[in-house]
MMTF fields as JSON, N, C-alpha, C and O atoms, coordinates in Angstrom:
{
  "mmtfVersion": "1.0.0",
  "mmtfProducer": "UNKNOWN",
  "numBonds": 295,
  "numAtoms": 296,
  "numGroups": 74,
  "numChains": 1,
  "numModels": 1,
  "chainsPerModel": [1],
  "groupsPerChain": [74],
  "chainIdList": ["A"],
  "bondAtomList": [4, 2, 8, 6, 12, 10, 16, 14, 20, 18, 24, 22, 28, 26, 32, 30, 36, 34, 40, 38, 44, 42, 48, 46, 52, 50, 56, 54, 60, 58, 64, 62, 68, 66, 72, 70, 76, 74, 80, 78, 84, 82, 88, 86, 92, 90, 96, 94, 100, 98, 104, 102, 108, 106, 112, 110, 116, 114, 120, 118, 124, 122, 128, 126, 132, 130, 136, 134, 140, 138, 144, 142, 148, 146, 152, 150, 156, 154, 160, 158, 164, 162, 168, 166, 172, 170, 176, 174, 180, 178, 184, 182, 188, 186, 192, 190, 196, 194, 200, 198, 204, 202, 208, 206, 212, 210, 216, 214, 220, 218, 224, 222, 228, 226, 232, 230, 236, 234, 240, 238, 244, 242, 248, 246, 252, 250, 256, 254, 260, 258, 264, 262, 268, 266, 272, 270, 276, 274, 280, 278, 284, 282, 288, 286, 292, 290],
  "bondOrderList": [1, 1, 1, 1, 1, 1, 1, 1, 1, 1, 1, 1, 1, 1, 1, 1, 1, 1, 1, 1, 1, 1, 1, 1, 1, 1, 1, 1, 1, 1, 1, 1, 1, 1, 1, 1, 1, 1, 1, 1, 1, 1, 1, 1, 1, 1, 1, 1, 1, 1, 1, 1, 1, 1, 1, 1, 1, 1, 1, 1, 1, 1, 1, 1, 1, 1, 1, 1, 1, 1, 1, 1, 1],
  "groupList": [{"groupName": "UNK", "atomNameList": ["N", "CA", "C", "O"], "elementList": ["N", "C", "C", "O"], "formalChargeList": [0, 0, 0, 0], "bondAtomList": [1, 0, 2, 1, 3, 2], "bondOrderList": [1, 1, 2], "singleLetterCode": "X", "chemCompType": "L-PEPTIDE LINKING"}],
  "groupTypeList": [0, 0, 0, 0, 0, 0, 0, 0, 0, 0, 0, 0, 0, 0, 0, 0, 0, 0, 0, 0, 0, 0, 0, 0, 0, 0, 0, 0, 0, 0, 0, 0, 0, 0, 0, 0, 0, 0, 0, 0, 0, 0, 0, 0, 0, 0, 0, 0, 0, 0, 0, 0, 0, 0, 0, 0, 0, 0, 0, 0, 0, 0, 0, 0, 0, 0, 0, 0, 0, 0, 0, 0, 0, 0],
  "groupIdList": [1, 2, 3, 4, 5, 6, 7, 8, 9, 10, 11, 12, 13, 14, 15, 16, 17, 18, 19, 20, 21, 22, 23, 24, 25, 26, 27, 28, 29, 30, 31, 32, 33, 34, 35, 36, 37, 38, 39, 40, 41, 42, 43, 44, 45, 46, 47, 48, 49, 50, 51, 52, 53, 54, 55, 56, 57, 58, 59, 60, 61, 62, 63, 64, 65, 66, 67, 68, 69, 70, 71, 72, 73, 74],
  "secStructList": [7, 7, 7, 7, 7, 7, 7, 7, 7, 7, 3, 3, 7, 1, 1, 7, 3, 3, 7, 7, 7, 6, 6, 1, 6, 6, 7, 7, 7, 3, 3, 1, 1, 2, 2, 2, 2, 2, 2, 2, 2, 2, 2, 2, 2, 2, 2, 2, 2, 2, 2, 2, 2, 6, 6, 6, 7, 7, 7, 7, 7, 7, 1, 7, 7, 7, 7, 7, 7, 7, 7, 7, 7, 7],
  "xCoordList": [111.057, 111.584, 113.095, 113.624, 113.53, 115.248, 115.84, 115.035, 116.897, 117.624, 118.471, 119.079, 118.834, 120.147, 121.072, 120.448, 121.909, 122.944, 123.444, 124.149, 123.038, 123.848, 124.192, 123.303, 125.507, 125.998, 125.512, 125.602, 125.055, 124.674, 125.534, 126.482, 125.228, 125.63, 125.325, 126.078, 124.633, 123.872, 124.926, 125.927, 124.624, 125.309, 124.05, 122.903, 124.492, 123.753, 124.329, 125.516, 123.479, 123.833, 122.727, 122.023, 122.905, 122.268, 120.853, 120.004, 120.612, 119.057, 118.206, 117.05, 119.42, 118.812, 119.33, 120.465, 119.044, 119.934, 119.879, 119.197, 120.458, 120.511, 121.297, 122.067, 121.144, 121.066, 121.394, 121.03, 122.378, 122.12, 122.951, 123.59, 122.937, 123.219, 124.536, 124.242, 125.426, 126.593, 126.626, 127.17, 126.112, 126.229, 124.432, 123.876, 124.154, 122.748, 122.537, 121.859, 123.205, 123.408, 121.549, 120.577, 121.75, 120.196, 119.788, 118.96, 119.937, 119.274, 120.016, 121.201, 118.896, 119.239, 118.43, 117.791, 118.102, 116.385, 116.915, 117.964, 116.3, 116.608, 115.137, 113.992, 115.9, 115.083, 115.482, 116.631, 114.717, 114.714, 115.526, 116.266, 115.106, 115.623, 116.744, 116.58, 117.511, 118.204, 116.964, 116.846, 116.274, 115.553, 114.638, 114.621, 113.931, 113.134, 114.194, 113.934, 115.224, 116.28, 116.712, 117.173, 116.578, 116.972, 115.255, 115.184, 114.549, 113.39, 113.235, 113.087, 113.207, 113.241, 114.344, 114.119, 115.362, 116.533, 116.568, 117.283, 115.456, 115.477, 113.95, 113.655, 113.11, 111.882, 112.683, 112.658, 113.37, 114.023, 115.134, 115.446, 115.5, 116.33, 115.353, 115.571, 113.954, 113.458, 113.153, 113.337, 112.357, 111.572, 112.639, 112.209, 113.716, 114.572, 115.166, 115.038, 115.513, 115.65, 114.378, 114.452, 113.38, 112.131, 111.734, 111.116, 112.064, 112.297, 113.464, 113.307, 114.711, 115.223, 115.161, 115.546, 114.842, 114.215, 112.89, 112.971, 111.829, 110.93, 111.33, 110.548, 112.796, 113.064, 114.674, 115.545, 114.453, 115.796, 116.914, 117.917, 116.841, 118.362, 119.197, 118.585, 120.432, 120.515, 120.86, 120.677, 121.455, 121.716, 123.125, 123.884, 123.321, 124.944, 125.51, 125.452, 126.068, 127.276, 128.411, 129.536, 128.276, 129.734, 130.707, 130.338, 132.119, 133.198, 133.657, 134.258, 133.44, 134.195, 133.833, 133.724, 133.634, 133.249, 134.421, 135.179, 134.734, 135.417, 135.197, 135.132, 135.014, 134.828, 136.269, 136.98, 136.354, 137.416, 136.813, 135.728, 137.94, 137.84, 139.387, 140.405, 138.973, 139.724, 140.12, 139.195, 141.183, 141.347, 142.087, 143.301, 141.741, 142.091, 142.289, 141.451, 143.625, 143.448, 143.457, 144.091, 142.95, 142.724, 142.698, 142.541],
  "yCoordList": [144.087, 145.065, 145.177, 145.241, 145.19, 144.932, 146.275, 146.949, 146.994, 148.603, 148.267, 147.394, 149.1, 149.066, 150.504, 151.388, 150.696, 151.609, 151.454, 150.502, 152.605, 152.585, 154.238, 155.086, 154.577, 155.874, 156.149, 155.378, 157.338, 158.863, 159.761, 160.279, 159.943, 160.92, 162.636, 162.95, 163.5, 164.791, 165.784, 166.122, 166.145, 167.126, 168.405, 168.146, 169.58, 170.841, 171.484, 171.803, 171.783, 172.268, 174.092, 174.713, 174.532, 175.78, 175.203, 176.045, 174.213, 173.514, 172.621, 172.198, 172.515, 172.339, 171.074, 171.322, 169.895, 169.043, 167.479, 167.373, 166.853, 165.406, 164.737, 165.441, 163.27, 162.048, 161.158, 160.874, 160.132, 158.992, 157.966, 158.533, 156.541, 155.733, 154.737, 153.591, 155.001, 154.116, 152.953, 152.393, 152.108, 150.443, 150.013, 148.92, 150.877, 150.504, 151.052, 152.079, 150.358, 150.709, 150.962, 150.26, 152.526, 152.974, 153.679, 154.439, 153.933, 154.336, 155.888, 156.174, 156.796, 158.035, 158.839, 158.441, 160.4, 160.987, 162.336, 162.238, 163.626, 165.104, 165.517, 165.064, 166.721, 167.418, 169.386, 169.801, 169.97, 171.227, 172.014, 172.997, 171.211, 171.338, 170.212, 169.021, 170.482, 169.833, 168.308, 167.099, 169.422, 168.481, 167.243, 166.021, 168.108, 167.293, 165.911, 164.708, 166.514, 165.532, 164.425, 163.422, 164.544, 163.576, 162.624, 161.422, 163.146, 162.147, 161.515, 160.305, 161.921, 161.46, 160.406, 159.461, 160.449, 159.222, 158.029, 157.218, 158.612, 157.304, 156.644, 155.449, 157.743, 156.59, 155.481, 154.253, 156.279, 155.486, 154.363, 153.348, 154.562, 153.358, 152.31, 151.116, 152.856, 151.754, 150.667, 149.466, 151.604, 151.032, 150.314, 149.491, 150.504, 149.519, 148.163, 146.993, 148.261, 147.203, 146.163, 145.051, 146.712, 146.0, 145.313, 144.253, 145.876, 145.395, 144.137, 143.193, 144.536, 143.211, 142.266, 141.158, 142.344, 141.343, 140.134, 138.942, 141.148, 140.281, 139.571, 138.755, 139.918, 139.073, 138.101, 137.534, 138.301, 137.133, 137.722, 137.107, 138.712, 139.665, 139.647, 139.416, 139.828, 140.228, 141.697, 142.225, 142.426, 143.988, 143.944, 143.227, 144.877, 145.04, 145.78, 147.01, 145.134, 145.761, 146.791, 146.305, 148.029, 148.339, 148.306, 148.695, 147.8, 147.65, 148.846, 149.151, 149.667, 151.191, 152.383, 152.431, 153.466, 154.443, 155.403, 155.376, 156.269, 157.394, 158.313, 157.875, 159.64, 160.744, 161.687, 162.013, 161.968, 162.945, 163.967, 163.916, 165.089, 166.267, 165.692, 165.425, 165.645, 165.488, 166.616, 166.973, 167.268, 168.858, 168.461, 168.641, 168.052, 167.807, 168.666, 169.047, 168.848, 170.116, 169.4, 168.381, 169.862, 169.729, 170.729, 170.618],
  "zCoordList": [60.52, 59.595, 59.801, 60.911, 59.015, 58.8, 58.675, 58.032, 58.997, 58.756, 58.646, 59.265, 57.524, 56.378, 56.627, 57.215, 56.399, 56.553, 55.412, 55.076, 54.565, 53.372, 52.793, 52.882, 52.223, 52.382, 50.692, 49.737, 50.746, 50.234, 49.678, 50.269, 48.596, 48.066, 47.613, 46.691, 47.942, 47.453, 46.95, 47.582, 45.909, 45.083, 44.835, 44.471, 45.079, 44.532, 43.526, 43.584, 42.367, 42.276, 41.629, 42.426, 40.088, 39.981, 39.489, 39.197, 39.402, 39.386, 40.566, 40.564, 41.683, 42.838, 43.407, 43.816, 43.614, 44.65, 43.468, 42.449, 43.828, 43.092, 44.235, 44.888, 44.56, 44.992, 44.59, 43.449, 45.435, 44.722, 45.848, 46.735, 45.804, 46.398, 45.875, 45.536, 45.834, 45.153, 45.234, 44.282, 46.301, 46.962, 46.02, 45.917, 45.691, 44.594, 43.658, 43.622, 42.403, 40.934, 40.75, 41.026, 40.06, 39.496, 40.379, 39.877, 41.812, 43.175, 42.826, 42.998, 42.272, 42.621, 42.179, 41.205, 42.748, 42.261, 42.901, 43.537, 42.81, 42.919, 43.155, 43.163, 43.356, 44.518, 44.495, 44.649, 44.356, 44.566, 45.995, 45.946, 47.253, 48.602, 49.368, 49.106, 50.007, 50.518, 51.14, 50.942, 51.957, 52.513, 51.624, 51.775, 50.679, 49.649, 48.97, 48.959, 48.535, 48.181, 48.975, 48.43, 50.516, 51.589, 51.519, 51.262, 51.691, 51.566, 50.352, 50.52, 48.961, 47.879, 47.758, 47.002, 48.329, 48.151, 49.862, 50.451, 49.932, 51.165, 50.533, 50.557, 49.985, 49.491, 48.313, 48.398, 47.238, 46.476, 47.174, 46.551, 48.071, 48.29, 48.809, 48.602, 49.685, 50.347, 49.475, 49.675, 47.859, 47.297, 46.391, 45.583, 46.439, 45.207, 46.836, 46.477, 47.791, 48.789, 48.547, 48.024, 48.984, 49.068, 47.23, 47.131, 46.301, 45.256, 44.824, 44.05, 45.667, 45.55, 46.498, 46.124, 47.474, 48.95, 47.937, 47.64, 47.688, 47.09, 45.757, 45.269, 45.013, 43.939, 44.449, 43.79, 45.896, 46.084, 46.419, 46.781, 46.343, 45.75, 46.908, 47.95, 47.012, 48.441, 48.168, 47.071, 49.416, 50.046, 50.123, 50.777, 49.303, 49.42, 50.466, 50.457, 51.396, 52.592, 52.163, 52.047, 51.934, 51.889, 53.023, 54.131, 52.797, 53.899, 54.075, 55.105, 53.117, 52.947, 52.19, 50.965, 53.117, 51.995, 51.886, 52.856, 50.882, 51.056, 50.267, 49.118, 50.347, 49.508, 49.568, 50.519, 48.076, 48.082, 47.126, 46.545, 47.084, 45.889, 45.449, 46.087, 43.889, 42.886, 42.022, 41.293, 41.885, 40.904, 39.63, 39.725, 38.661, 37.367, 36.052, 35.236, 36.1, 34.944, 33.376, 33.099, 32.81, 31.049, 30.337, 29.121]
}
């Protein structure tokens, strides 16, 4: 069994938590609880890895992550 390290994203907000995986275009699912949201985006990542393993695919490495806050007025 192979382990991947791949960075996360969770946003809350007034309907409850959302997820998602940036290094895996489509990889993202919500959740009512912080916690519920952390299991729901690790079943979804397993099951989209193991989805591209069995079609050839490879696993994308990110070299770099970074998060910022952006304040944009309009």
């Amino acid at each position: 069994m192979r382990k991947f390290m791949l960075p996360i994203i969770i946003e809350k907000d007034k309907d409850g938590y959302f997820a998602f995986c940036p290094s895996l275009q489509g990889c993202y699912t919500q959740g009512e609880s912080y916690e519920e949201v952390l299991a729901n985006i690790e079943d979804a990542i397993r099951l989209h890895i193991e989805d591209r393993l069995a079609s050839g695919e490879s696993i994308p490495t990110p070299e770099m992550v970074s998060l910022a806050t952006l304040e944009v007025k309009a």
